[in-house]
Structure formats: C-alpha cells, structure tokens
KOLTORMAR-713721 format. One record per residue (C-alpha): x, y, z. Coordinates in steps of 0.2 Angstrom, whole numbers, plus 2048, in hexadecimal, padded with zeros to 3 digits. Layout:
N
{rec {X Y Z}},
...
This chain:
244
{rec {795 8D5 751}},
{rec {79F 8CA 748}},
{rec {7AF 8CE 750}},
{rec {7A7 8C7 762}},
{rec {7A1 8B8 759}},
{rec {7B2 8B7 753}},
{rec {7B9 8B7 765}},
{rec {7A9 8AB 76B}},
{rec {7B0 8A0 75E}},
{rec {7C2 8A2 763}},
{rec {7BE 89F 775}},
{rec {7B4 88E 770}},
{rec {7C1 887 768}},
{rec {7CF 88C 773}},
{rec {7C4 882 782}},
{rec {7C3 877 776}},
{rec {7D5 875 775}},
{rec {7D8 875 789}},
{rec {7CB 868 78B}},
{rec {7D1 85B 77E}},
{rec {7E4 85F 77E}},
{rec {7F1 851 775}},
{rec {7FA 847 783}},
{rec {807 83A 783}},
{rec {803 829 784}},
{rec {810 81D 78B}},
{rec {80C 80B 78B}},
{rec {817 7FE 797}},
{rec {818 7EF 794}},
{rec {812 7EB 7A9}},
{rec {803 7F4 7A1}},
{rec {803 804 7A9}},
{rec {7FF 814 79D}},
{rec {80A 824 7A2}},
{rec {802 834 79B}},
{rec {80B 843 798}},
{rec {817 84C 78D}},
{rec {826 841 785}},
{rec {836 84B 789}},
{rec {844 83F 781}},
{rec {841 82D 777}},
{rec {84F 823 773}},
{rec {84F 813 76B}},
{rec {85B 80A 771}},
{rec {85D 814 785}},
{rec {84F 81B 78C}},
{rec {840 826 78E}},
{rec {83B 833 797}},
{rec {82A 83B 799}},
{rec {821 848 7A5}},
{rec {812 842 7AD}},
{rec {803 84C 7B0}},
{rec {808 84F 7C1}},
{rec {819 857 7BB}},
{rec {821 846 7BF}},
{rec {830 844 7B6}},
{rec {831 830 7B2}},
{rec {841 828 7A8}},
{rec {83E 815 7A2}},
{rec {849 807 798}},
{rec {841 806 785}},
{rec {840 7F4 78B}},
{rec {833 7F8 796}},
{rec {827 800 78A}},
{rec {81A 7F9 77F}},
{rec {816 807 774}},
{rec {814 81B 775}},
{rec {805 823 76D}},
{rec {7FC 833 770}},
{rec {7EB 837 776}},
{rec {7DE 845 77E}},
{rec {7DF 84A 78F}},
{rec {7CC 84F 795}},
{rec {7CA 85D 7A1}},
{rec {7C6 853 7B2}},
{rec {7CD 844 7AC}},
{rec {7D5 83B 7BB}},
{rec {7E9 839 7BC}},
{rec {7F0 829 7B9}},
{rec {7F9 823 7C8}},
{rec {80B 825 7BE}},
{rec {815 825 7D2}},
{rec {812 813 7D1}},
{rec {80F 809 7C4}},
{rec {806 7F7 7C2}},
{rec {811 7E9 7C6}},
{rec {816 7DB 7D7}},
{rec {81A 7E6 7E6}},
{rec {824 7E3 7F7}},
{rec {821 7EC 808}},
{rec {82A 7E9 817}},
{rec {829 7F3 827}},
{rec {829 7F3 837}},
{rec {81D 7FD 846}},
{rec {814 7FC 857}},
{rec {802 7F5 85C}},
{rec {801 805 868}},
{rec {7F6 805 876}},
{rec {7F1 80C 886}},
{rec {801 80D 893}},
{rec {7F8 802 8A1}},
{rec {7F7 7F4 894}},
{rec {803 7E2 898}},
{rec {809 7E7 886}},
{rec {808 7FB 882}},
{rec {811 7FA 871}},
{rec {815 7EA 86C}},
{rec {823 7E9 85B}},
{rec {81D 7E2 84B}},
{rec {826 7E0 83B}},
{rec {81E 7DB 82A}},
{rec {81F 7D7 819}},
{rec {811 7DA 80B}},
{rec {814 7D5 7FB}},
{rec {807 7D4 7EE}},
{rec {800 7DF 7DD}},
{rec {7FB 7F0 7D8}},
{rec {7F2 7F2 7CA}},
{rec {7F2 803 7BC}},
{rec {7E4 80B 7C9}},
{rec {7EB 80A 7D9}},
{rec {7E3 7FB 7E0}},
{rec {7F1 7EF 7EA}},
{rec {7EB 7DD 7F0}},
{rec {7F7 7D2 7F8}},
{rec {7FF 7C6 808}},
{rec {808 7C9 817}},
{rec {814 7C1 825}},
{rec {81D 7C6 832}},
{rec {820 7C5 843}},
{rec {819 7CE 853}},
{rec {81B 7CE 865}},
{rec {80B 7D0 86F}},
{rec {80B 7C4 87F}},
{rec {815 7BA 874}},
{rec {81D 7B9 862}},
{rec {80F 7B7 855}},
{rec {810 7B4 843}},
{rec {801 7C0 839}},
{rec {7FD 7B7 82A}},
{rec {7F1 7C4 81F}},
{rec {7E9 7C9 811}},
{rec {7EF 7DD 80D}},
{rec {7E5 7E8 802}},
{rec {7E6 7FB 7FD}},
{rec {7E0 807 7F2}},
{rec {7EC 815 7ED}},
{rec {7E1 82A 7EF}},
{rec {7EC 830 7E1}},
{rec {7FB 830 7D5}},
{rec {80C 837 7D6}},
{rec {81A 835 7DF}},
{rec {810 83A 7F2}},
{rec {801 82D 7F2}},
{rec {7F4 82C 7FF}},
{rec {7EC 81B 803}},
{rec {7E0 811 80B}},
{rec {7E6 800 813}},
{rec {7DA 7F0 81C}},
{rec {7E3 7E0 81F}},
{rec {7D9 7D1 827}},
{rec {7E1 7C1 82E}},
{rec {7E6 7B6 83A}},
{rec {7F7 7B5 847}},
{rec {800 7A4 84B}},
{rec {809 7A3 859}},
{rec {81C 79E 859}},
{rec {81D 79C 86C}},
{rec {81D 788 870}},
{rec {812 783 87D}},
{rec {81C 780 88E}},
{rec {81B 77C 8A1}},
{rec {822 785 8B0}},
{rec {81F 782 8C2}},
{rec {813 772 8BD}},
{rec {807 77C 8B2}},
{rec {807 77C 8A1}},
{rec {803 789 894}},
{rec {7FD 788 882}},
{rec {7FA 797 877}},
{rec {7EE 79A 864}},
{rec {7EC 7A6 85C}},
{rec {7DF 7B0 853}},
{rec {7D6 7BD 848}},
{rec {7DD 7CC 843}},
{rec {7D6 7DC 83B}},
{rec {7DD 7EE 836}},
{rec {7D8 7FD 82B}},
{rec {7DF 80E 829}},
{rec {7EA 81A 81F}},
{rec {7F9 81A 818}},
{rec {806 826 80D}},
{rec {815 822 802}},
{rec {821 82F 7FC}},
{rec {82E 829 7EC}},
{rec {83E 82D 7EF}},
{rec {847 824 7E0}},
{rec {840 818 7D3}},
{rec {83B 807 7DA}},
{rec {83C 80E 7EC}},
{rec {82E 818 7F8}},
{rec {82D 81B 808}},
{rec {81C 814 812}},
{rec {815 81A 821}},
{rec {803 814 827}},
{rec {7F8 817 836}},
{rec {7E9 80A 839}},
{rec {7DE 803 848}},
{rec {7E4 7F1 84A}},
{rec {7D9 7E1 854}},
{rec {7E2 7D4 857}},
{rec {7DA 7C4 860}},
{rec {7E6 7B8 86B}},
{rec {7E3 7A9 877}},
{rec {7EB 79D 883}},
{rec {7E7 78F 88E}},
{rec {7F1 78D 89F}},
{rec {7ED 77A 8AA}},
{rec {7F2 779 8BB}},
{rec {7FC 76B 8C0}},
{rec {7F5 768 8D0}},
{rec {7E2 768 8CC}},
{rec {7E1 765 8B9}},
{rec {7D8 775 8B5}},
{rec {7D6 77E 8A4}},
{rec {7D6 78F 8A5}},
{rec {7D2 797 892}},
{rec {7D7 7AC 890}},
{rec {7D5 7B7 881}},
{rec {7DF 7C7 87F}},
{rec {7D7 7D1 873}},
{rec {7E1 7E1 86E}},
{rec {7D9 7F1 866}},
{rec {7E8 7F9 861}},
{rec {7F0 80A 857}},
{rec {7FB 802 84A}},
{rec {809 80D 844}},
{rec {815 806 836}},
{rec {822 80D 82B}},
{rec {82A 804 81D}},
{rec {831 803 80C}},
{rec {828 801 7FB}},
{rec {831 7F6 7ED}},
{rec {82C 7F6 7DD}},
C-alpha cells in the first residue's frame, strides 16, 4: 500500500513538473518575449536561445532588454518567435487572373505594403503600387493580416480594402475624347511566409480580389456621354519578400 502511494505521489509531482516547467524568458527591447532555453549569453557579443519551436535565434546584446526565467503551462500557445514585433516591408509582385475570354485575363501588379506587426501576430499597414487593368492604376490601400502561427513557416490571413487612381491622362483620338476614374477595391485570402535568413522571408498569398473602374467616352460629332464601369472579380496571386 504505501509503495503505490508512493508511485501516486511520484507521478503527481512528475506531471507536476511537465506542466509547470522553467523556461527562458528573453526580453527585446522592440518588446517581443522569446521563450526557450538560453544556449550562449555573452555580454558584450551576443545571445543565442532555442525557441519552443526548436528555433535557433542569435541576437546583439544591444537588442535585449533583459533575460529572466518563467513557467511554460501545458497548452500555453507559442509565441510567434519567426517574427518578431517591429516596422515591416513587403513588396511583390502577381496577376489579377481571370477567365481567358476576359479584355484583360491576367493583368500585372506590383505592390509595396509597409506597416506594423505586433508581439501576437497582428500586421496593419498601407500600400501603393501600380497595375495595369484597361489602364495603369495606382491602389492605394489599407493592408491587414493576422499571422496562424510562430516559427519560421507562418500561415496567415490577409484583407486589404482601397481605392485605385488612374495614371492614364484623359485623351482624344479620332474627335472623341476619353476620361478615366477609378474606384473601390476589395481583397481577402491567405498567405505563407517561410525565413530563410534573419530579416528576410519569402511571401506567397492567394486571395479573391474586386476591383471597380470607370471611364467616360464623348463623341465629337454628337456631344454624347457615354459612362462604363469595369468591374473585375478576380484570383490574385502574389509572391514577394518580407523585410523586417
């Protein structure tokens, strides 16, 4: 009898031990927290930590705030050590892909997003570029995403909302002239990026894309307005890079 309450006992506090164990705590000073196990500190260099995702991260002393220690509960989610808090920039560059009987199938766009990710994952920011539907349009937008999980292969959600300029000036030909606007855009989807090297990822995103344009056209002859909308319903397909 005792020696099974002895092995209850053991096997209470070795749970115990598993569900509260002693972690790393590594405080930056762009307020992330890296937690893992401390594998080098030097004072004046660097140091190096193992994340919880077996992540091994290197960082300038002059980038840490402090290092303490702390418990690590059982289910407690990961912290998003890949990709820390801080001002981030994404260009890339993709297609509006649509069906192959459209005036414009897969028109080329190229953007940048730069804004701020916070120590969870959440990314707001602005974007700009340039794109060439049945003219060149500048998309000027509002980007947000949410980052699935840490490490250095992140799965995200993206939505961006907007509206597109366009850079074509209005014109005449044959004694009618031409006047373009623009209009609204909307897209949501998914998106990965994979680290390759500190301060660098890869980004790759698949989303359905709207994208509202307009012109006018007056014939000389008559004096007549004619007013057309183009409204695209698109697959937007981008790949990038992810500075940080």
């Amino acid at each position: 009898m005792k020696k099974q309450l002895a092995l209850y006992l053991l096997l209470f506090l070795s749970s115990g031990i598993l569900l509260a164990q002693e972690v790393d705590l590594l405080h930056l000073k762009n307020g992330s927290v890296i937690r893992g196990k401390l594998t080098e500190v030097d004072p004046d260099g660097s140091v190096k930590i193992v994340d919880r995702s077996g992540n091994l991260w290197v960082y300038s002393m002059q980038e840490v705030d402090r290092i303490s220690t702390g418990k690590a509960e059982a289910g407690e989610h990961k912290d998003h050590a890949g990709f820390s808090a801080g001002y981030i920039n994404m260009t890339s560059m993709g297609f509006l892909a649509g069906s192959a009987v459209n005036a414009s199938p897969a028109p080329f766009s190229l953007l940048m997003v730069n804004g701020y990710r916070t120590a969870f994952g959440l990314f707001t920011g602005v974007g700009v570029g340039i794109e060439f539907l049945n003219v060149s349009y500048m998309p000027l937008f509002a980007d947000v995403r949410m980052d699935l999980t840490g490490g250095d292969v992140v799965p995200y959600l993206v939505a961006k909302a907007g509206y597109s300029f366009p850079l074509a000036s209005d014109y005449s030909e044959y004694d009618n002239s031409y006047s373009y606007s623009g209009g609204p855009l909307f897209a949501m989807g998914i998106g990965l990026k994979v680290r390759t090297r500190e301060h660098f990822a890869w980004d790759v995103s698949l989303m359905y894309r709207y994208q509202s344009t307009s012109y006018s056209e007056t014939y000389g002859y008559n004096g007549h307005d004619y007013d057309y909308t183009d409204n695209y319903n698109r697959i937007e397909i981008r790949l990038g890079f992810y500075l940080d």
